[in-house]
C-alpha positions as CSV (number, residue, x, y, z in Angstrom):
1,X,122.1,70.8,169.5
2,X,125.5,72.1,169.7
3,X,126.7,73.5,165.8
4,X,129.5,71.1,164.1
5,X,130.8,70.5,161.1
6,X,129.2,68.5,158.1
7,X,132.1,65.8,158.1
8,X,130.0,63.4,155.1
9,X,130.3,66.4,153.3
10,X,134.1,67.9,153.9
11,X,135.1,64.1,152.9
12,X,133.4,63.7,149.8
13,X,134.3,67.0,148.9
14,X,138.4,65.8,149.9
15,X,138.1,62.9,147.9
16,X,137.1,64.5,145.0
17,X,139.8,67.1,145.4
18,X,142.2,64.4,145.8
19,X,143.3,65.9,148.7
20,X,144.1,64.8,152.7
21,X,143.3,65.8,156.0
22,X,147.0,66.8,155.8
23,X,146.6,68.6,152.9
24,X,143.3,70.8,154.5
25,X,145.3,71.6,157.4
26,X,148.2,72.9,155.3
27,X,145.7,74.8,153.3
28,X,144.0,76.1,156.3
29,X,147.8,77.0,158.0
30,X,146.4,74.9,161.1
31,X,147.3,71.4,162.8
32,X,146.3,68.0,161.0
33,X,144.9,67.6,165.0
34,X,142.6,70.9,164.5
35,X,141.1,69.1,161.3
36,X,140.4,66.3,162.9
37,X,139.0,67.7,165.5
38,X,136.7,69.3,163.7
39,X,135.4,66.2,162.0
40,X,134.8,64.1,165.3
41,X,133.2,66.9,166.1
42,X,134.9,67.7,169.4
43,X,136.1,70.9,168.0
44,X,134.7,74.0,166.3
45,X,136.9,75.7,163.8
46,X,136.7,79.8,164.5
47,X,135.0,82.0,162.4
48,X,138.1,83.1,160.6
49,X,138.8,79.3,159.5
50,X,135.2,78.7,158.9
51,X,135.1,81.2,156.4
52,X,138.2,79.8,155.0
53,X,137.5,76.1,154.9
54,X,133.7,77.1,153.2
55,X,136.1,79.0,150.3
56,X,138.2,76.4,149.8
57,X,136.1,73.9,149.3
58,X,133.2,75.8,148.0
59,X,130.6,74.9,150.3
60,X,128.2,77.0,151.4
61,X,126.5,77.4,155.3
62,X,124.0,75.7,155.3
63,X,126.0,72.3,154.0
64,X,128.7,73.0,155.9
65,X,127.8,73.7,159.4
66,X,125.3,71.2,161.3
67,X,123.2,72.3,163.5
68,X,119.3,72.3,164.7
69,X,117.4,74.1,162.0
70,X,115.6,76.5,164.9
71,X,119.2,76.9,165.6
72,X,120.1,78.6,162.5
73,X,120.4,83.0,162.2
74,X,118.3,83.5,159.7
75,X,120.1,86.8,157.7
76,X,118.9,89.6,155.2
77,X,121.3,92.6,153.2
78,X,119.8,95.5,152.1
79,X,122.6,95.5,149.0
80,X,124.0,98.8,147.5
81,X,122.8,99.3,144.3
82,X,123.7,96.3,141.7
83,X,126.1,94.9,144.4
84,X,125.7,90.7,144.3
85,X,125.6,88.8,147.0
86,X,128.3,86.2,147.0
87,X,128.2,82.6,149.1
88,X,131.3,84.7,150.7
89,X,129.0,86.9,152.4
90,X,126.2,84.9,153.1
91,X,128.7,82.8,155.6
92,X,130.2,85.6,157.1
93,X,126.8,86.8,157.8
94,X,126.0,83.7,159.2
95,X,129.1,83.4,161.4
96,X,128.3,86.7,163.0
97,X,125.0,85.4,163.5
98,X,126.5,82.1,165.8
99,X,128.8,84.6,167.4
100,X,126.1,87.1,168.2
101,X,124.7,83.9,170.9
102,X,126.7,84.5,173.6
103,X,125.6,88.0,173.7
104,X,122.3,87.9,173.9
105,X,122.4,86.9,177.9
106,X,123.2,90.0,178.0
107,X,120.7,92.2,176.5
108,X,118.0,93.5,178.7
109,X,114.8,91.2,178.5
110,X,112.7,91.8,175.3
111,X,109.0,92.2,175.3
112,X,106.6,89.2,174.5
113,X,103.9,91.4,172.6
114,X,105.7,92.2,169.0
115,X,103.8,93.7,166.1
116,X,103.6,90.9,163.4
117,X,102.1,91.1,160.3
118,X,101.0,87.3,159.3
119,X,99.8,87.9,155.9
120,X,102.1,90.3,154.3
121,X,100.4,90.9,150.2
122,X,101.8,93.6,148.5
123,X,98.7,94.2,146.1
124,X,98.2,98.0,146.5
125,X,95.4,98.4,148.1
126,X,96.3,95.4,151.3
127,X,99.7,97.2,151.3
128,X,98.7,100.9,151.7
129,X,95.5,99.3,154.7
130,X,98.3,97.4,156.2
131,X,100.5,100.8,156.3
132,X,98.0,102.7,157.5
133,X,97.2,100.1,160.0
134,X,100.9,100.4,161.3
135,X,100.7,104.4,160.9
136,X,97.5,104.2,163.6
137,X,99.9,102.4,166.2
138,X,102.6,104.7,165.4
139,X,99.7,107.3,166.3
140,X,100.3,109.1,163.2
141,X,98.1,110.5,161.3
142,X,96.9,110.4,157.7
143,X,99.1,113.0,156.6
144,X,102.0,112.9,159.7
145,X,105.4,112.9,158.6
146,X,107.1,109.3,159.5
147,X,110.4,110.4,162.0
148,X,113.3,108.6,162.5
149,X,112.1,108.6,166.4
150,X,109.0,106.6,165.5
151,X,111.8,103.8,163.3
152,X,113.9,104.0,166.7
153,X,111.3,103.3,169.5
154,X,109.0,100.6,167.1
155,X,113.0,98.5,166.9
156,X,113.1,99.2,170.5
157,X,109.5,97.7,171.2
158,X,109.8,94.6,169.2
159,X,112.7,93.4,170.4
160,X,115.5,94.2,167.6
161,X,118.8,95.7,168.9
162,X,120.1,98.4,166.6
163,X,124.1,97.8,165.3
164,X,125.1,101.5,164.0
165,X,128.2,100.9,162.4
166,X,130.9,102.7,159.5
167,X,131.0,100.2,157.1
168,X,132.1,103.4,154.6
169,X,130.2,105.0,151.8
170,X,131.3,102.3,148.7
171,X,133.9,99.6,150.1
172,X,131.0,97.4,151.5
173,X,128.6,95.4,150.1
174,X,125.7,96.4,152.5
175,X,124.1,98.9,154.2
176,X,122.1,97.5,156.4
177,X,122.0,93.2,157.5
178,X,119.5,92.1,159.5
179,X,120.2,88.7,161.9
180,X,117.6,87.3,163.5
181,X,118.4,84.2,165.9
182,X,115.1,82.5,165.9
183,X,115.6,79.9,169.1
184,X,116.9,83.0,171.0
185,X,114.0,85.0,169.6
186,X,116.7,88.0,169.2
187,X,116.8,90.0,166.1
188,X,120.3,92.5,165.3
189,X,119.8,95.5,162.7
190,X,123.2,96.4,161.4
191,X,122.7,100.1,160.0
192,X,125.3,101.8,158.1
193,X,126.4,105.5,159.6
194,X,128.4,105.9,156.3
195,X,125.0,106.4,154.6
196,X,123.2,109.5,152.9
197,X,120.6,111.4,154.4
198,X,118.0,111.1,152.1
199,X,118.1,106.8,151.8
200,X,119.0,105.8,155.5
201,X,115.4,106.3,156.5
202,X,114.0,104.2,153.7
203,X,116.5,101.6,154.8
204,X,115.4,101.6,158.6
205,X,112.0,101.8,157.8
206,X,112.3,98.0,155.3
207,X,114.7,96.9,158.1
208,X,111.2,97.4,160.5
209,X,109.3,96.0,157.7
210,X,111.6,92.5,158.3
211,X,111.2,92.7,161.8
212,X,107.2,92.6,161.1
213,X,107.3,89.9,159.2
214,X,110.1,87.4,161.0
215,X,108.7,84.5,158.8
216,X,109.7,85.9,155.6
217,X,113.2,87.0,156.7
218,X,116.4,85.7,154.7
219,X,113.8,85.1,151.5
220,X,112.9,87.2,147.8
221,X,109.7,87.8,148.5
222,X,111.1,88.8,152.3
223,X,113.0,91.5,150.6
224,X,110.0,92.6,147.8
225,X,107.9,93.3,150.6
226,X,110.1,95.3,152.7
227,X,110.6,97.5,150.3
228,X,106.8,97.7,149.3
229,X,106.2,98.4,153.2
230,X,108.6,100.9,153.5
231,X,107.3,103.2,150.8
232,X,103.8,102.9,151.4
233,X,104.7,103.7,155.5
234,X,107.4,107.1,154.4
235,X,104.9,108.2,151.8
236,X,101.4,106.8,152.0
237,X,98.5,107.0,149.6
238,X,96.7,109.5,152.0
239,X,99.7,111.9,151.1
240,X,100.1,111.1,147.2
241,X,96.1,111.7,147.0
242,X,96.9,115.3,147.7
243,X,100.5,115.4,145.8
244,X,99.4,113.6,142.8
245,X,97.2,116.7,141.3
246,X,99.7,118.7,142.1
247,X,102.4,116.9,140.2
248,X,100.3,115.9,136.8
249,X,99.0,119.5,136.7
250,X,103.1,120.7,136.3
251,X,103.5,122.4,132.8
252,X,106.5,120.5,132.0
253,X,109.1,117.3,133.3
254,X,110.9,119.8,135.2
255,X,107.8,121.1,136.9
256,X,107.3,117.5,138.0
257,X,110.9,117.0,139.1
258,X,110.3,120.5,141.2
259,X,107.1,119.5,143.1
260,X,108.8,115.6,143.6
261,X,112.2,117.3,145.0
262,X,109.7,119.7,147.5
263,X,107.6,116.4,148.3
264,X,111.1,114.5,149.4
265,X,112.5,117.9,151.5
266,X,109.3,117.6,153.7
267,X,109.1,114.2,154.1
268,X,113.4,113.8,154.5
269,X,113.3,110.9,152.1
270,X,114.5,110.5,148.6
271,X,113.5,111.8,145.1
272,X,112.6,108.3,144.2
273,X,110.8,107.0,147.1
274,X,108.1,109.7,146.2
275,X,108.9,109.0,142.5
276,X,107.9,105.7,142.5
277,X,105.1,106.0,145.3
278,X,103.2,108.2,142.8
279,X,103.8,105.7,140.0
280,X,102.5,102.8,142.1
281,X,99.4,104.9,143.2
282,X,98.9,106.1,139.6
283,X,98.6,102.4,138.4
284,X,96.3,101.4,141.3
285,X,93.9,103.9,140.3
286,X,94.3,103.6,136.2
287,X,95.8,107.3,136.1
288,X,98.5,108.3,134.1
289,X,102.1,107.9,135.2
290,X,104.4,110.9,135.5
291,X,106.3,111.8,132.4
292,X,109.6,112.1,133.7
293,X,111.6,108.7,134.2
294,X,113.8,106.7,136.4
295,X,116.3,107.7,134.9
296,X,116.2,111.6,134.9
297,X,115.1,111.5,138.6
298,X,118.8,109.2,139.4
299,X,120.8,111.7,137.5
300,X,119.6,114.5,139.5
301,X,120.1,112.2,142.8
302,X,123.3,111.8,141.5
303,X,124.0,115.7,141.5
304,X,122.9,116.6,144.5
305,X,123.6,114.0,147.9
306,X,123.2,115.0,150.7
307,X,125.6,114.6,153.8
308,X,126.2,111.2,155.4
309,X,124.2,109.9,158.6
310,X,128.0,110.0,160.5
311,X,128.6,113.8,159.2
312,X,125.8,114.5,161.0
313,X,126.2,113.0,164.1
314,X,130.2,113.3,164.4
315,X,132.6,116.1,164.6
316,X,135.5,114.4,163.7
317,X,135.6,111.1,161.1
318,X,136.3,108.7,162.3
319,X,134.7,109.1,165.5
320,X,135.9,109.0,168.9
321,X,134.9,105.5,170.4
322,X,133.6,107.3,173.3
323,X,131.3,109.6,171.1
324,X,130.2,106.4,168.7
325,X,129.1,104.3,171.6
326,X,126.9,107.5,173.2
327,X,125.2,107.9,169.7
328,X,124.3,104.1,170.0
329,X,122.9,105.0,173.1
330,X,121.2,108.2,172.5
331,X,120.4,108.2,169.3
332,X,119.7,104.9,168.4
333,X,118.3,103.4,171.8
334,X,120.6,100.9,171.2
335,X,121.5,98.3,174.0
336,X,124.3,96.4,171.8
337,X,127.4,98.5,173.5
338,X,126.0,98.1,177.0
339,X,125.6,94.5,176.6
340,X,129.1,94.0,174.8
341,X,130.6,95.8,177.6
342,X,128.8,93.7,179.9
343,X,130.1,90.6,178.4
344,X,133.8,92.2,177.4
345,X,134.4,92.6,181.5
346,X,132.6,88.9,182.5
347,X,134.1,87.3,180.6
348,X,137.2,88.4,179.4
349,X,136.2,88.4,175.4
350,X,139.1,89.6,173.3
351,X,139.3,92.9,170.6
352,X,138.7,89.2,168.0
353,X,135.2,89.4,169.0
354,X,134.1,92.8,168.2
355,X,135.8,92.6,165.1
356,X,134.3,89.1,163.8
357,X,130.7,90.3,165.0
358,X,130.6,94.1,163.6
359,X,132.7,93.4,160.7
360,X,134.8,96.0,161.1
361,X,138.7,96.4,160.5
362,X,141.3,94.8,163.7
363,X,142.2,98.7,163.9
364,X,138.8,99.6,165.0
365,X,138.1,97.1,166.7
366,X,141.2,97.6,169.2
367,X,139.9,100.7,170.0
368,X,136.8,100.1,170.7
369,X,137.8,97.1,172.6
370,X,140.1,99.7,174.5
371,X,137.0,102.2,174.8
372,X,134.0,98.5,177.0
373,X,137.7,97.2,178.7
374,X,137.3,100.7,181.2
């Protein structure tokens, strides 16, 4: 079922407005023919418009656009911090889902067998089984550190095509958005480069814990258990078994804070993943919590970040395009270049594109688009 748009809806909506056609199209800076196009259905509006026309008359996706509910993308932010998540975003998120289709010809062919986990429960002790479960396929063991090469290749086996992008450190509203396009069974991570050290693996690894559980994608408890995944997977009760004594036995809060900090170096993840993997296993096992708080272990975060994911990789910020696209490549295992290159030279797609479907500036985009036109 081709997508189109809800025209019961943008009526109603009109008349209670008190507004025309005429009056849309002026609004929209578009022909009176383009709006009625739309809403005979022999016309899509693009991406730019559709955002537009959902603002204006305050509509979200899901009313808006008609379509075959297998046909949908199905999305999920990981958010920065308190950042909300407006209707705004959700339909651009979904308009790069419907614009991501045409790509996906071009991917190479996924593989059929996909880890899934069918009945996700993040009760402690199902949680830290399931992890350990995952860890044994990983073929790590108990006490292995998790790399970002074992995040990499399990995206890479199960079908989900890595986006790195520079979204920036604080002028986005995500770090990372997963898209998966269910009747097209392919699933796009969008990672943000512009992200510290210490949190990007925790991010990949609850962007793996969504691609586990495809069923719960775009949902709360989708989002609860990625998060409960990801911790128990970076720092598993086989490893806070031996860390816990350790910790408790400190003299003082900044004794704790100490042994936490050397627990985080090892494992390359952040003061509060292991800060609030202890806390969980503490619970489980009716122990005491660690005296220092939440709070004391964000201020010292806050002191001392690390370098960015792209200061890392890069020389030079912001990148060459030629340098980005090899990191995609060699770094993240990615196919998404290849494929956009692919479909840039068949058929003709304009710098638009890569800017509507990355969600990056036109300036970036047109040199990128410079970089797949060679």
């Amino acid at each position: 079922m081709e997508k189109t748009i809800n025209r019961e809806i943008v009526k109603k909506v009109l008349q209670d407005l008190g507004w025309t056609q005429k009056d849309l199209a002026l609004e929209l800076n578009v022909s009176a023919q383009a709006v009625t196009n739309w809403l005979k259905g022999t016309d899509f509006p693009r991406p730019d418009k559709l955002l537009r026309l959902a603002t204006l008359l305050k509509v979200g996706f899901t009313d808006l656009v008609v379509s075959a509910v297998e046909d949908q993308p199905v999305i999920a932010f990981r958010k920065k911090g308190g950042a909300k998540t407006t209707e705004a975003h959700v339909f651009k998120a979904m308009t790069m889902g419907l614009l991501l289709k045409p790509l996906v010809p071009y991917l190479p062919e996924s593989h059929s067998l996909r880890i899934q986990i069918p009945s996700p429960i993040i009760q402690y002790d199902m949680l830290q089984a399931t992890a350990s479960e995952v860890r044994t396929l990983l073929g790590l063991g108990e006490q292995t550190v998790l790399s970002y090469e074992h995040l990499i290749d399990q995206f890479a086996s199960n079908g989900a095509v890595i986006v790195p992008v520079l979204w920036g450190e604080k002028q986005n509203h995500k770090n990372a958005l997963h898209i998966l396009l269910p009747h097209e069974q392919a699933t796009f991570i969008f990672l943000n480069l512009d992200t510290r050290l210490e949190d990007f693996k925790f991010w990949m690894a609850h962007e793996l814990a969504h691609v586990y559980t495809p069923h719960l994608a775009g949902s709360e408890d989708g989002e609860d258990y990625a998060d409960a995944l990801a911790g128990a997977l970076l720092f598993p009760k086989s490893i806070v078994e031996i860390v816990y004594p350790q910790v408790v036995r400190q003299s003082s809060i900044q004794g704790e804070i100490r042994e936490i900090q050397r627990q985080a170096s090892a494992h390359n993840i952040s003061l509060f993943s292991v800060f609030c993997e202890i806390n969980r296993y503490a619970k489980a096992q009716g122990l005491p919590i660690l005296r220092c708080k939440e709070l004391d272990i964000h201020a010292i975060r806050n002191r001392q970040r690390g370098k960015l994911i792209s200061e890392f990789l890069f020389e030079s910020a912001p990148p060459e395009p030629a340098s980005y696209i090899a990191a995609a490549l060699n770094v993240f295992r990615s196919s998404f270049f290849i494929a956009l290159q692919r479909l840039i030279k068949d058929q003709g797609t304009g710098l638009g594109y890569l800017q509507q479907i990355m969600d990056i500036s036109l300036a970036d985009a047109t040199t990128l688009h410079r970089e797949l036109s060679r």
